[in-house]
N, C-alpha and C positions, 0 to 999 in steps of 0.2 A: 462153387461160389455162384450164388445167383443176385441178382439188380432186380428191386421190385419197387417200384413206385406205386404210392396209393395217393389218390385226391391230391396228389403234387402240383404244387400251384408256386407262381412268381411275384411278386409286386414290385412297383417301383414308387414312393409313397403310397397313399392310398389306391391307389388302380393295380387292380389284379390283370397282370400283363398275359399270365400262362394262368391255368385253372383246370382243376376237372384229371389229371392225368395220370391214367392209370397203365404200367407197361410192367412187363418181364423178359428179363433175359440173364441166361446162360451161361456160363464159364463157356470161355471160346469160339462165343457170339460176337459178330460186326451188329451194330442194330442203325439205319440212315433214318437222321430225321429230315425228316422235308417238307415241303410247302412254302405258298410263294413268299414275295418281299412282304415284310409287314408282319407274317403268320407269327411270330416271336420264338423262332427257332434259336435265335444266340443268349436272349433273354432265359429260353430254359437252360441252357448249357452253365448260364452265368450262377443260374439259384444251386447248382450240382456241387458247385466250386466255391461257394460263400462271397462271387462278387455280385449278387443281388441277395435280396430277402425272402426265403423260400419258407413254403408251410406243407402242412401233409408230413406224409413219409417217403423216404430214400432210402431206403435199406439196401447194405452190401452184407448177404445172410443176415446174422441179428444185429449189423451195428448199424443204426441211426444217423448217414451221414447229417443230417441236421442239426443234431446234438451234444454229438460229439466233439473236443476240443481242436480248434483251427491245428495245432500242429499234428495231431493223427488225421484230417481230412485230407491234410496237406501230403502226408505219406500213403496215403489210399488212394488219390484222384491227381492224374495227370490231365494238366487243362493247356492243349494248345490254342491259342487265341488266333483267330483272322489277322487284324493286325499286327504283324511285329517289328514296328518300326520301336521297339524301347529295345533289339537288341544293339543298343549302338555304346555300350560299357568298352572301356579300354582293357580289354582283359581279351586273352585267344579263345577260342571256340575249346579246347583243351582245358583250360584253367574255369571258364564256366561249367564244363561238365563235373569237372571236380569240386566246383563251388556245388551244384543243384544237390547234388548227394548227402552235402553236409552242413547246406545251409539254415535246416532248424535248429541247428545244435550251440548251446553257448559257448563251447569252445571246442575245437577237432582239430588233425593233422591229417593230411592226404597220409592213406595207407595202399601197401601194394593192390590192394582188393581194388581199392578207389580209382586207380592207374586200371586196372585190367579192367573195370566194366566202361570205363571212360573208352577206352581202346577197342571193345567190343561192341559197342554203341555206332559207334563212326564206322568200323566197319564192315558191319549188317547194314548199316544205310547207306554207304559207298560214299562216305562222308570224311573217311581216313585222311585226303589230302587237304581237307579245309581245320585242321587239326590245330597250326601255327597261326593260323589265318586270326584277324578281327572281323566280329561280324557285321562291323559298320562299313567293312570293305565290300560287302559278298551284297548279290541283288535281291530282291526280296522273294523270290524265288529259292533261291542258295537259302537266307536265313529262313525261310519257314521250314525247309529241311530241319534246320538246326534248332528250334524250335522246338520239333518232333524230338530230335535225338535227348534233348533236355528235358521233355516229361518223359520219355524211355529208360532212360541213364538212375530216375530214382525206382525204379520195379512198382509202378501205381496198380491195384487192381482194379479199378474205374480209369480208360482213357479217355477225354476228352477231344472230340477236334472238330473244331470251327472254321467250314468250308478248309480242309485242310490242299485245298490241289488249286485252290481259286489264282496264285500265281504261277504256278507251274506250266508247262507245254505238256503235251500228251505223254513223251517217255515217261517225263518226271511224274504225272501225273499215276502214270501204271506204276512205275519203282516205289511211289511211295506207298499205295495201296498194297501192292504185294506183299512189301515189306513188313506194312499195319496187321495185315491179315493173317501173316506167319507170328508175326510176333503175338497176337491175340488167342492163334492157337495154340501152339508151342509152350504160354506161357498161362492156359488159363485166366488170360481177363475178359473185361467186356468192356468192350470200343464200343463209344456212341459216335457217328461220325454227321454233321452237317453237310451236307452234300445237295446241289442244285444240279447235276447229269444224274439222270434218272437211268443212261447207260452204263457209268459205274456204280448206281447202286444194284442193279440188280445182277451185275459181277461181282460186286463184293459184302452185299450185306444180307446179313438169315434175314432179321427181320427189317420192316420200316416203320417208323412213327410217322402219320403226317398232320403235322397243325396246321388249320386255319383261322384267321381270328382272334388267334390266343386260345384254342380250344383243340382238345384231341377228336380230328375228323374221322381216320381209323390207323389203325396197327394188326398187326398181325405179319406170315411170310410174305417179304418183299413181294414174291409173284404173284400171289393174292392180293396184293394192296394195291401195286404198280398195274392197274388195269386202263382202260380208254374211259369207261364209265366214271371212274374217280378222277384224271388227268380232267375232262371237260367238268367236273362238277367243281373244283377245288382253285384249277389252274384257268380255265377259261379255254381250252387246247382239244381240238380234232384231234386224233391220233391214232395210228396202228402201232400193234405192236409185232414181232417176227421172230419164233425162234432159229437159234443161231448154235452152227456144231452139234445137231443131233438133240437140240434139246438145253446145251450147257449154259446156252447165254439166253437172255432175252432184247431185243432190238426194240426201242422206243420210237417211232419216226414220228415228230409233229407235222402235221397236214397244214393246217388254217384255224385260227383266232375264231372262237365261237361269239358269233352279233352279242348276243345275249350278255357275254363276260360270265366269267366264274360267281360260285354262291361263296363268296370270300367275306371278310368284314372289308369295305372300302375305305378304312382309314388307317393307317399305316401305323403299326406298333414299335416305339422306341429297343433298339436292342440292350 
């Protein structure tokens, strides 16, 4: 399976929000988009998932996410959101994972299958004990786990995620990357991830996209893109970078705010 964007572009009324963007990726690729506040990194995430108005191509091999009809986008694209404050339904974290599975369908009954990948979901993400739980009880940290395990639970080949660690502390932050990146491989998809630590992306993602502006600045391997020369031109950021374990990681340290400020657009893009 390959993800190949051509001339992929956003709008929000008449204003072309994203534009110009063109990317590939891999069965079993992480790919981090990045770039600073304003760059309209959740706005593209949003045109993927049909909650904005997208143009150009999206292609998952030869289907047309653009195209095609909302309930097979819906079955191909798992979209976790930044915010998830609407997980507040009276219903257990258990009975929503059996709802996500079956809730395109005009009429279904929980099947043993439904029960075991519900059960299997929860615990690959360490998620088993919040199972009875409501998710209006759990912090929002807890529910963007659950969030996660909710576009997991339907098998999407396009994952979605939107700043997925931005509530988390460090463990949780690694747990759930690992977790993302086993399941991406193991299962042949391709995770786009939103991500603003430039040190997990370039522990967790082949490639990166960086927008500025609403424009594709560059892409290609993380460790070709993640350079000092691009962090001051995009970010406005002095910086070294350090490898780390022989090679395995890459270390980003920001230094000092360059006078100058970054070649960004300086007016801030709605997400």
């Amino acid at each position: 399976m390959t993800l190949k964007l051509h001339d992929y572009g956003v709008s929000i009324g008449r204003k072309a929000i994203v534009r110009n963007v063109r990317i590939e990726a891999r069965a079993g690729e992480v790919l981090a988009v990045m770039g600073p506040n304003g760059a309209g990194k959740s706005t593209f995430m949003k045109g993927l998932c049909a909650l904005r108005p997208a143009s150009g191509r999206a292609t998952i091999d030869k289907t047309d996410l653009l195209s095609v009809k909302p309930a097979l986008r819906s079955r191909l694209v798992g979209y976790v959101a930044q915010d998830v404050s609407h997980l507040t339904v009276q219903l257990s974290v258990f009975e929503l994972l059996l709802l996500a599975q079956n809730g395109g369908r005009h009429s279904w009954r929980a099947t043993h299958d439904s029960f075991r990948l519900a059960e299997e979901t929860l615990e690959m993400l360490g998620l088993s004990h919040f199972a009875n739980s409501h998710p209006a009880w759990l912090s929002g940290g807890e529910r963007q786990m659950i969030s996660l395990a909710l576009a997991l639970v339907r098998k999407p080949r396009l994952l979605l995620l939107d700043e997925p660690t931005s509530a988390l502390d460090l463990a949780n932050q690694l747990q759930m990357l690992d977790a993302v990146l086993a399941y991406t491989r193991q299962h042949q998809i391709v995770t786009l991830a939103i991500l603003h630590d430039m040190n997990l992306a370039t522990r967790y993602a082949d490639s990166t996209l960086v927008l500025a502006g609403g424009a594709m600045h560059s892409f290609g391997a993380t460790r070709d893109i993640l350079t000092p020369a691009m962090i001051a031109a995009v970010y406005g950021v002095d910086c070294r970078t350090v490898d780390v374990e022989n090679g395995q990681f890459t270390a980003i340290y920001p230094l000092s705010v360059i006078a100058s400020g970054p070649t960004r657009a300086r007016d801030s893009l709605p997400s």
